[in-house]
Structures are given as structure tokens and as C-alpha cells.
N, C-alpha and C positions, 0 to 999 in steps of 0.2 A: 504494500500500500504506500500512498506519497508519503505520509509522516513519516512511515518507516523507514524508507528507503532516504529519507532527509536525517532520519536518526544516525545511519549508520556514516552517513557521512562527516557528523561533528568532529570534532577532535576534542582530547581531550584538554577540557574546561575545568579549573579549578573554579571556577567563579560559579557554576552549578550549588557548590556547596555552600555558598552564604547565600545563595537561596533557600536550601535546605533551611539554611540552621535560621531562620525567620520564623521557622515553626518552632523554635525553643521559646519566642518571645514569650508564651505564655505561661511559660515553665522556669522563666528566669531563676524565679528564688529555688526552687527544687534544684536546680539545677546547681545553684551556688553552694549551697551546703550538700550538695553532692560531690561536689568539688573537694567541700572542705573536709569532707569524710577520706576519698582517694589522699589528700595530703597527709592527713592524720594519719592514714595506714603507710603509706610510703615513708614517714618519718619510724614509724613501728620497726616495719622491716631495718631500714638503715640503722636503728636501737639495736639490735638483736646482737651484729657483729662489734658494734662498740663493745657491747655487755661483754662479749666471748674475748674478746682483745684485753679488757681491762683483769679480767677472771685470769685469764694465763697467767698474764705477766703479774698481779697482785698478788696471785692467791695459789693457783695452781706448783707455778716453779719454786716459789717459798712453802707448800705444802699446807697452806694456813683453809684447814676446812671450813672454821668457822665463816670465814669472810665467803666463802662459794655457798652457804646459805642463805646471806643475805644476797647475793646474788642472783640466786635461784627463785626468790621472794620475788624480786624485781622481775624474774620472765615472768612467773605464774601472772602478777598484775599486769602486763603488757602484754599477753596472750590474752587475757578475760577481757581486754582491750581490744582488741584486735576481733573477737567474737563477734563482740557487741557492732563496734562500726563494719562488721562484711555483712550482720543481717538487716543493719539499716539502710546501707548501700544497696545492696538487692534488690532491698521493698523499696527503696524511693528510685529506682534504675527502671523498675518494673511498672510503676506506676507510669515514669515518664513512658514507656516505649509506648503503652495502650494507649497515653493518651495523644502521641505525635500519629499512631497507628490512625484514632479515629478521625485527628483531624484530619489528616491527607484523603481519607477514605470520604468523610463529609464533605471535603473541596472538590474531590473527583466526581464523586456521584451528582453534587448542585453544579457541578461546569455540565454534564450530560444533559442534567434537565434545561440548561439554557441555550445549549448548541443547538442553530438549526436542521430541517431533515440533510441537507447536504451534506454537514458531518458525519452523518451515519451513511448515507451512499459509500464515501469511500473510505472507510475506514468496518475493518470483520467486527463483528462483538467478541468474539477471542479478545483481538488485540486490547477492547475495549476491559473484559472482564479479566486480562491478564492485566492492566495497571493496576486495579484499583484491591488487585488483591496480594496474590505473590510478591508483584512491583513493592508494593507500600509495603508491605509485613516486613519485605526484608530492606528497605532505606532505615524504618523504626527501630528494627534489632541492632543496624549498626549504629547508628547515631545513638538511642541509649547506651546499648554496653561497649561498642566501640569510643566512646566518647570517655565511657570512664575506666577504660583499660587505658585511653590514652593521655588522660588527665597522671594517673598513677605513674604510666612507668614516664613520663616525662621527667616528675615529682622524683622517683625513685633514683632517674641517670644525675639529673642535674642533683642531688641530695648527695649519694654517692661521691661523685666526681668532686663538690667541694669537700667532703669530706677527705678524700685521698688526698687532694693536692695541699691541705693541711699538713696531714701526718707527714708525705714525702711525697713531695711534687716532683723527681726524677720516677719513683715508682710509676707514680701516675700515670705520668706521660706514658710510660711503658707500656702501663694496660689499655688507655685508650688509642695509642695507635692505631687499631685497627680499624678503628670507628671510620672514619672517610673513605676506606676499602669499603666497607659496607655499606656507603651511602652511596658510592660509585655505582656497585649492585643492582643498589634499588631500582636508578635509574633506567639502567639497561632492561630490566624486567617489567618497566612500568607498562607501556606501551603495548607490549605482548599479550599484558595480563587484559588491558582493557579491552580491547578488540575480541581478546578471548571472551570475556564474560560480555559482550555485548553482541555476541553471536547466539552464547546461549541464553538470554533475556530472548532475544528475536525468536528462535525456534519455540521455547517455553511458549510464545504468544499461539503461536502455528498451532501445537500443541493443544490448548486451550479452547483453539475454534473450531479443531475435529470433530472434538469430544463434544462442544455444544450440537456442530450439525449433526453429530450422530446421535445424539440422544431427540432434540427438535425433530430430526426426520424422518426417524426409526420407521414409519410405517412406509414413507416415499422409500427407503430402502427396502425392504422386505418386498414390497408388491414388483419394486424393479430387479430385484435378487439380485443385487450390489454387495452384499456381505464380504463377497472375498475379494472384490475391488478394493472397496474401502479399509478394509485388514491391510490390504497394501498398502497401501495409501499410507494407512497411521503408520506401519509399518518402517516402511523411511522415511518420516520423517522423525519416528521416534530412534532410529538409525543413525542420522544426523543430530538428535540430540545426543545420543551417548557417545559419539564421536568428538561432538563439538565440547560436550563436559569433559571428558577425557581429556584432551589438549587443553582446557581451559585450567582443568586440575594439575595436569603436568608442570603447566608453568608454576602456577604455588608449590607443587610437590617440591621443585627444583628451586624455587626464590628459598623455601625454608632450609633444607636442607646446606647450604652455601651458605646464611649469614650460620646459621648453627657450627660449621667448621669457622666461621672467620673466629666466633666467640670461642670456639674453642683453643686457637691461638694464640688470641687474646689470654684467655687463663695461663698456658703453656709458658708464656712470653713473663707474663706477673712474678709464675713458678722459679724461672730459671733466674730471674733477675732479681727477684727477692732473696733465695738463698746466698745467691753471692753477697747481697747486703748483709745478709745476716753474718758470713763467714768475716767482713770486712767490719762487722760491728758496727754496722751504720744504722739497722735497726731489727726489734726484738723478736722474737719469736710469734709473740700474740701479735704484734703486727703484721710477720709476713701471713698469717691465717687470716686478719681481716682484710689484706690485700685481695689473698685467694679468695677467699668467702666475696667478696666486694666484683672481685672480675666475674665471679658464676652469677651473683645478682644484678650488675652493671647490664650484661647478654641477656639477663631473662628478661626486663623488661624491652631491649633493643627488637629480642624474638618476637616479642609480643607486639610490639608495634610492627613488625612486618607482617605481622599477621593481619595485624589492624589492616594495615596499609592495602595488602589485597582483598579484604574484603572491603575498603574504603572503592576499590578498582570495582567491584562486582558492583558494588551497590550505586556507584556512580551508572551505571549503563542503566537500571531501576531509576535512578533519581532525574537521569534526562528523558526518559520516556513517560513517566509518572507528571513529569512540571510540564511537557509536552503537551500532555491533556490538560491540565490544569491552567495552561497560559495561553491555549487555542483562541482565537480570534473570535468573536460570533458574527459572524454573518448581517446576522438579523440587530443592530444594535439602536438603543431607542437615544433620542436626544434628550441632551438636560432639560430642554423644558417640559418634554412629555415626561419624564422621571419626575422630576418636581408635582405636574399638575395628578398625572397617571397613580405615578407607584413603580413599582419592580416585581419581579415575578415572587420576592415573598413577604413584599408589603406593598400590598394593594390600597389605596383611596379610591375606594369602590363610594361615596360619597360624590367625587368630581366624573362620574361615569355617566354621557348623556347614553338618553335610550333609541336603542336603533329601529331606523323605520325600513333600512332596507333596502334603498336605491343603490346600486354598485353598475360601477362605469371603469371601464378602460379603456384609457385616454394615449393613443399609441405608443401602446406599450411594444420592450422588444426585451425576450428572455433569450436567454444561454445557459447551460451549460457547462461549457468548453467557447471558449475564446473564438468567436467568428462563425462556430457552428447555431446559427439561431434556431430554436424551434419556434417562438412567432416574432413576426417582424413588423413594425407599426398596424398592432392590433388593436381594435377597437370595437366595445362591445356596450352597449347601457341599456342594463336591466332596470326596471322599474321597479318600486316595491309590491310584492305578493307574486310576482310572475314567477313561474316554474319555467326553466330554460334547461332542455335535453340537449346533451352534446352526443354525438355520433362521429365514429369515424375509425380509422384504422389504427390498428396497434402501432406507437409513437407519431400518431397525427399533429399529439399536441392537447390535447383533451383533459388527462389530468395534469398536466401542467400548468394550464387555465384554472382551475379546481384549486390547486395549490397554492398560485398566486390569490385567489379570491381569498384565500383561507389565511394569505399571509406566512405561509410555510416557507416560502421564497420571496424576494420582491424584486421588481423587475431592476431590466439592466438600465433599461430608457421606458420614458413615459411614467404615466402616472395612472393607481388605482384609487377611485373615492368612494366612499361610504357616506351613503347621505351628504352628497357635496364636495365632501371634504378628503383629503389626500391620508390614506388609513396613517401614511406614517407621521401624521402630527394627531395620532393618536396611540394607545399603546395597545401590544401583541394581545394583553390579556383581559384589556377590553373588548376585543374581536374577537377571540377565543371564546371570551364567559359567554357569548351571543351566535356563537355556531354549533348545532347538529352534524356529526359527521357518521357515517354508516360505511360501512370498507366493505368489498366485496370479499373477503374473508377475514371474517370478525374473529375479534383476539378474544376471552377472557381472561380476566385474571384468578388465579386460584382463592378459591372459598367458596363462597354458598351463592345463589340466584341472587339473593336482595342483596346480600355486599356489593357483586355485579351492577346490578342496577340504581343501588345506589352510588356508586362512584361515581354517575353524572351528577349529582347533585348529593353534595357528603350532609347535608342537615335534611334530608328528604326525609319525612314521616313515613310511617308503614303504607299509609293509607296513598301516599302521593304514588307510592313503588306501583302499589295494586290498579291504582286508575293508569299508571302508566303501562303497567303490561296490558292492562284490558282495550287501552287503545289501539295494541300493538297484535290482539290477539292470542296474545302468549298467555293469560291467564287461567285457560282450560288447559293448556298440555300443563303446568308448572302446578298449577290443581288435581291433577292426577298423577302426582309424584308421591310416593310414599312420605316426603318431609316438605312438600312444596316448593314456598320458598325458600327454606331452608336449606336444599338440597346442596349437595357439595357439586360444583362442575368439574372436578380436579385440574390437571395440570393446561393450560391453555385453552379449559373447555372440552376437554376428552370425553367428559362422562357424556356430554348429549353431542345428539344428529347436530349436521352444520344449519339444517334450517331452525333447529332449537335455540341453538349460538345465535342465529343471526335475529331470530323474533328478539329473545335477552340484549342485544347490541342496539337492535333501534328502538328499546324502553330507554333505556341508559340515555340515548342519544336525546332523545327527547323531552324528558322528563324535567330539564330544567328551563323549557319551553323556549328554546332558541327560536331569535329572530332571523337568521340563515341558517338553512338545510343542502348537505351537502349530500350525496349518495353516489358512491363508486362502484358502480355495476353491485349492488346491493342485491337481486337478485338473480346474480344467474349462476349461484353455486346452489340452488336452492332445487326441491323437487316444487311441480306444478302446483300439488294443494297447498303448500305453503307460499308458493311463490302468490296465490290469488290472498293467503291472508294479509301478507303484504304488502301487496299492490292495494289492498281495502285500507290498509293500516295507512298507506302513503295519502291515498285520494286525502283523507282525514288529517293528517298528521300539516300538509303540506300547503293545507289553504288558509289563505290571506298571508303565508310567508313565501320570504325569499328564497328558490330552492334552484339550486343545481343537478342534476342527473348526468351521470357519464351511465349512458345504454348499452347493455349487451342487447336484452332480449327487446327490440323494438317494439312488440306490443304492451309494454310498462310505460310506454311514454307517448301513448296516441291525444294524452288528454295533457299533453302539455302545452305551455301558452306560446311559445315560441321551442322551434327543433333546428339546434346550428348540424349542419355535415361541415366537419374538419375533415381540411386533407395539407400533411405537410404545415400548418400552423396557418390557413389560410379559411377562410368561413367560404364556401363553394355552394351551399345553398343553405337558404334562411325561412321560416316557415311554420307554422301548425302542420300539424299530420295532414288534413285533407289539400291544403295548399302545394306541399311536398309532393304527395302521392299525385296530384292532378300536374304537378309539371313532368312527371314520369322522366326524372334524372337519375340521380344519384342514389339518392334514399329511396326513393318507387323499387329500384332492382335490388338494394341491400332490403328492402321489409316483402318485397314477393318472394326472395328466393331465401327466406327465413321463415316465411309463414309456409311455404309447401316444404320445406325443414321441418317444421313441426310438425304437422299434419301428418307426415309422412311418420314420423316419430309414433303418433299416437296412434295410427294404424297399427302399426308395430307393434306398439305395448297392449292393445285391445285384442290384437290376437292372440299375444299370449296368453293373456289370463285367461280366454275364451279354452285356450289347448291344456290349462293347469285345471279350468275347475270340470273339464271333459274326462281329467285322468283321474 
């Protein structure tokens, strides 16, 4: 997809990350006494080989027991120390990651619901349901606990290192020589590592949209016996994931393995340089042990930020795909004064909302697409208020394209659409929206029961509003002869009922909150016959005195409408009532003759079967 193929292109941005870390602002003070706790423990540790240092040389090589119990008094209290701040650290490390998790997850999901349809045209719902899930969980796990492995072992080298160069600043130097070998390292490995883990972010996404189609489509597969296609299918590509994590892993295998030998030179280096000290009397015995001890802790935390560091590498290819969706443009974007007058999509002044009467005009408009490909080009159409206008025409005529811009889904590239006069965009989306009916020719549910369903057109809708709305609709004899009625569960998409069940339940919903624009997208012709006639009873009803759109499959759904546009190519070819149409015997005359001896012909068919079933 374009973002993707834009992602893969960045280079690496350190400047990603103070974006990121925008999302601590809320967390500032946890965050600071999270700090203070990593220091505290980092000061602990660097205690521990003091203690051992002063115990040799005090107490130890003089043999004085006594003094190595107070001694021992002082770890026991510095250990119950140490307890205490790793389980506060934890729970306040833990808390931050949930709540960077939720918020990233809260920002992604409200940027979805603002993006126009055109952001979902090109972009999968994988890609989509790979940011806001995998993407986030693993930015959060680093930025918590990455953040305070790296607060520590910062605390710990820089604590360390002044403290050596104290005791004896030629040791010193000694053991951190290697340090700039291993930042040399890092370098070399960075770039490798990125590319890597931003290979496998990408496929993870691929991954994710299989598994959606395959579960959304399961029945489109079965009836087309796809099963051992698609096996393949996921097949390599989850082939190309274990490949692409294999290389991705090798490169950390091999970053860690390499500073672990540098550190261990480093100790080696401490060893050999320290005893000659010792031999030359330049210092003690408990010294050169906190040297050693000091170079194994000095590496552990240097390891540990390497570690940091490549998961800093993963979670960077997560954190530019994740801000990706999050900083995506909207298309559709309202002006400060309609914000002001309007609202925003989750603070409405539904008070400043005039009421629509209806009239929609476009004023030569010209949409795209793609750049220079038009589908209409100085179009111009003005509907009156209450007129029902069927659009007709051929698969990418331009039909629901028109549908869309009414709806505001898109807005044009030139030209201008009004509502009541007035140009929709010095009004706002979701005052257009609160005033349209829309019906899809394959209607969605959402999971739960009938009345949830129908009431999601309208969320403070009483029982009583549900029932007059299905009864306008029809739908209240089949949803009446449910064992739980309304109540019933529709499962996953609407699985549990026939599509014409779905579709009676889609045009209550759509209706119910008594929209002044009615839209219907070939609304019945997924439908059988006796349901298609309740429907078409439900429209005649539903549709007078308002403003309605109809994109036609079955031409006899739309004989009683007040004007029938034929698109062709984004161009209005004839304009009409049905008998006006049919009497100039064009376009439409031979699209509804040779669909109605279509039908006829259909119901011949299906008359004589029943005729041969109730014979047998």
C-alpha cells in the first residue's frame, strides 16, 4: 500500500522519538520518581562493591570478625532496600506502559473514526488492525521498561566510572578503554538492525490481513474451494516472516554476542593491570576486586543498553508506522469557523444546527480519484426538496460517486455542493450526517441483539421508537417470530439471519432517527422477491416528502420515482420519470425491457419448479 511503501522508504529518524516521548507528558511525575527509584538502585549496586572493598582491606586481611558483622548488617539493610524500590519500580513501570498503551490505542482508533472513506480505499484493515495493536503494545513495553533499564544503567556506568577514576584513574582508564570499540559496534549494527525489524513490522501487517480475510470470508472460500490456495498463500508469506525474523534476530544475536566479548576484555584488561598494581604496591587487594567487580558491572549495564538499543531499533519501525496513522492528513477537514459555530466530531453544538429542508445542487462539480482520471466533469444536478432521484447506469458510470459526494464522504475537486443554498462545507460533516439515511446494498450488522442494531441509529431511541421503526420497515412480524424477538442475538456481522433479515434491521436503523436525506445503494437486489416487495412498500413510505437518492439495480424499485438520471462515464445521457424514459425508447427503454423478460423469465423458472417439487 502507499503509506507502506512511503514507510519503508524513511531512514532512520531519531527525531520519531521525541515524538514518542510526548506521550510521557502525562506521566511526567511517575515518570520522575521512576527515575529517582532507577538512581537509588544504581547507587545500591555501586554500594555493594564499596562494602566488599572496605571489608577486605579492614577486616578481612586483619582477620577482625567483628567488624565483617557490622558489615554484613549494612548489606542485609541495603538488600531490604533494594527489595523495596524493584517492587515499586515495577508497579509504577507497569502502570506507565498500560497507560502510554491506551493512549496510543485511543489516538489511533479516534484518527480512524475521522479519516475519510478514501483512507480506507487504500490502505488493508490488517495494516490498519496491525498498528493499533502489536505496533502500540510493543512502542509501550519499550518506552516503559526500556526507559528504565536505561535511566539505571546510565546511573550505574556514569556512578561506576566516577567512582574508579577516584580510587585510581590509570586503572580506570584501563577498564574503560574498550568503551569507544563498542560504541564503534553499535554503529555498524544500527542500520542493519533497522531495516531488519522494519521488514518484519511490514510482513506482521500482511500477516494480520490474511487472517482477517480468512476469517470475514470463510464462507466466499468454502463455496469457491480456495482452502489450499489460501494455505498457500499464508503459507509464504508466513515463510517470509520466519525468514525475515531470522535475519532480523541474527543481527541482535551477533550485536550481543560482540559487545559481551568487548566486556569481556575489558574485565581481562582490569585483571592483568590490577595485579601488577598490586605486585608494584600501588594499590590493595580489596581494590583490585572492586576494580574487577566494577568492570563485570560497568558491561552489564553497557549489555543492557545494547539490548535497549535494538529493541529501541524494533520499536522504532512500530513507532513510525503507529505516528503514521496517527499524523495522516484528513481529507475531509472542517474550517475554524464551522468548528467554532459547528462543533467537532466529539463535541457537537447541536444547538447552532439549522434544520434541513432538502434542496441539494451541484454546481459543476468535477471529482477524481487519481490525478486527471475524472469520473465527473462539470456536473450539475439540482434536486428539489422531497424528490426521489434514481441513478442508473453501469458498473463505474459514476453513480455512487455522486451518492458519496451528496453524503459528503468525498468532496469535490472543483465546483460546488449546497444544501439548502448553501455550500455543505461552510457547514459541518456531522451536521449532514445527523440528517442522512443511508441503506448499503449489503448491510453490515454489528454484533449483539436486533434492538442494539436498530438502535445505533439513534442511541436514546425508546423501545417503543425501535418497534414503530421496524413496523414501518416490515421487519416487525419476522423479529416477532423469533424465539427472543428483539432481543435476539444477530452474531458476528449478522450471520445469524437471511440477508433480507439484515437488510429489513439496516433500513429501521437507517430510518428511525427520521433523516431529512435518504440514500439507498442498490438496497434491494441482494434481496429474494417477497422481501424485496416489503421493501419497496417500506420505501414508497419511508421516502415521501424527503430527499432521496436510489442507485438501481432492479429497475422496477424505481418506476415511481420523481426524476431517473442514466449515467454513463460520469455524464447524465438521459433524464426523466419512468414513463418519459420508456417513451423515448433509448437507453433505459432497453436496460428495463431486457431486465423485465430477465425476470419473467426467472419466475417461469422458479414456478416450475415448485410445480415438479410439490408433483414429487
Amino acid at each position: 500500500m502507499e503509506n507502506q511503501n512511503k514507510e519503508m522508504k524513511l531512514k532512520y529518524d531519531k527525531n520519531i522519538w521525541k515524538e514518542m516521548f510526548t506521550y510521557f507528558k502525562p506521566f511526567k511525575k511517575d515518570f520522575m520518581v521512576l527515575c529517582a527509584f532507577m538512581i537509588s538502585l544504581a547507587l545500591i549496586d555501586i554500594s555493594f562493591p564499596l562494602l566488599t572493598q572496605h571489608a577486605i582491606d579492614t577486616y578481612v586481611i586483619p582477620m577482625d570478625i567483628e567488624g565483617l558483622s557490622k558489615v554484613g548488617m549494612i548489606y542485609l539493610a541495603l538488600a531490604i532496600a533494594l527489595s523495596l524500590i524493584v517492587f515499586l519500580f515495577i508497579r509504577i513501570a507497569g502502570k506507565i506502559e498500560m497507560n502510554l498503551l491506551y493512549k496510543m490505542r485511543q489516538d489511533s482508533f479516534e484518527k480512524l473514526q475521522k479519516l475519510s472513506f478514501s483512507y480506507y480505499d487504500k490502505n488493508a484493515i490488517g495494516w490498519m488492525i496491525a498498528r493499533t495493536t502489536s505496533d502500540a503494545q510493543k512502542i509501550s513495553e519499550t518506552l516503559a521498561w526500556g526507559l528504565v533499564d536505561l535511566v539505571w544503567g546510565v546511573s550505574m556506568m556514569f556512578g561506576i566510572s566516577v567512582v574508579m577514576l577516584i580510587v585510581n584513574w590509570r586503572l580506570a582508564l584501563v577498564t574503560l578503554v574498550t568503551v569507544p570499540l563498542l560504541a564503534v559496534i553499535s554503529v555498524m549494527f544500527e542500520k542493519k538492525m533497522l531495516v531488519a525489524y522494519r521488514n518484519v513490522r511490514k510482513i506482521n501487517s500482511k500477516i494480520t490481513g490474511l487472517f482477517n480475510d480468512g476469517i470475514v470470508g470463510a464462507k466466499t472460500t468454502k463455496t469457491l474451494v480456495r482452502e489450499e490456495l489460501n494455505q498457500e498463500e499464508f503459507g509464504e508469506v508466513t515463510k517470509d516472516m520466519k525468514r525475515t525474523s531470522v535475519r532480523a534476530a541474527s543481527f541482535s544475536a551477533g550485536y550481543l554476542p560482540v559487545a559481551l566479548f568487548i566486556s569481556a576484555i575489558g574485565t581481562v584488561l582490569t585483571l592483568y593491570f590490577g595485579s601488577i598494581f598490586i605486585v608494584r604496591d600501588v594499590i590493595t587487594y580489596g581494590t583490585l576486586v572492586l576494580f574487577i567487580t566494577y568492570a563485570r558491572q560497568f558491561f552489564d549495564p553497557v549489555l543492557e543498553l545494547a539490548r535497549i538499543y535494538t529493541e529501541m531499533i524494533s520499536a522504532q519501525a512500530a513507532a513510525e508506522r503507529v505516528m503514521s496513522l496517527i499524523n495522516e492528513k484528513e481529507e475531509i477537514v472542517e474550517s475554524d469557523q464551522v468548528l467554532n459555530k459547528y462543533g467537532n466530531h466529539y463535541e457537537q453544538k447541536t444547538e447552532n444546527w439549522e434544520p434541513v429542508e432538502g434542496n441539494v445542487e451541484f454546481k459543476n462539480v468535477d471529482f477524481y480519484y487519481k490525478e486527471g482520471e475524472y469520473i465527473l466533469k462539470d456536473f450539475n444536478l439540482n434536486v428539489k426538496k422531497g424528490q426521489t432521484i434514481a441513478l442508473v447506469g453501469e458498473t463505474g458510470s459514476g453513480k455512487s460517486t455522486i451518492v458519496n459526494l451528496a453524503c459528503r464522504f468525498y468532496e469535490p475537486t472543483e465546483g460546488q455542493i449546497l444544501v439548502d443554498g448553501i455550500d455543505y462545507r461552510e457547514r459541518s460533516q456531522n451536521w449532514l450526517h445527523a440528517n442522512i439515511g443511508y441503506v448499503l446494498q449489503s448491510p453490515h450488522l454489528f454484533s449483539g441483539t436486533i434492538v442494539d442494531n436498530i438502535r445505533y441509529g439513534k442511541l436514546d431511541a425508546t423501545d417503543e421508537e425501535i418497534i414503530e421503526a421496524a413496523k414501518t420497515v416490515n421487519a416487525h412480524d419476522f423479529i416477532s417470530k423469533l424465539e427472543k424477538g428483539y432481543d435476539t442475538e444477530v452474531g458476528e456481522g449478522g450471520g445469524l439471519l437471511s440477508t433480507g433479515e439484515k437488510q429489513l434491521i439496516s433500513f429501521a436503523r437507517a430510518i428511525i432517527a427520521k433523516p431529512r436525506l435518504f440514500f439507498l445503494d442498490e438496497a434491494t437486489s441482494s434481496i429474494d422477491t417477497e422481501t424485496e416487495a416489503k421493501i419497496q412498500y417500506a420505501i414508497d413510505r419511508v421516502l415521501e416528502n424527503r430527499t432521496s437518492f436510489i442507485i438501481a439495480h432492479r429497475l422496477s424499485t424505481i418506476r415511481n420515482a420523481d426524476r431517473i438520471l442514466v449515467i454513463k462515464k460520469g455524464i447524465v445521457i438521459e433524464n426523466g420519470d419512468h414513463h418519459e424514459l420508456m417513451a423515448l425508447k433509448g437507453h433505459y427503454y432497453e436496460l428495463y425491457t431486457n431486465q423485465f423478460v430477465e425476470e419473467g423469465e426467472r419466475e417461469i423458472l422458479n414456478h416450475q419448479e415448485k410445480s415438479v417439487l410439490k408433483s414429487a
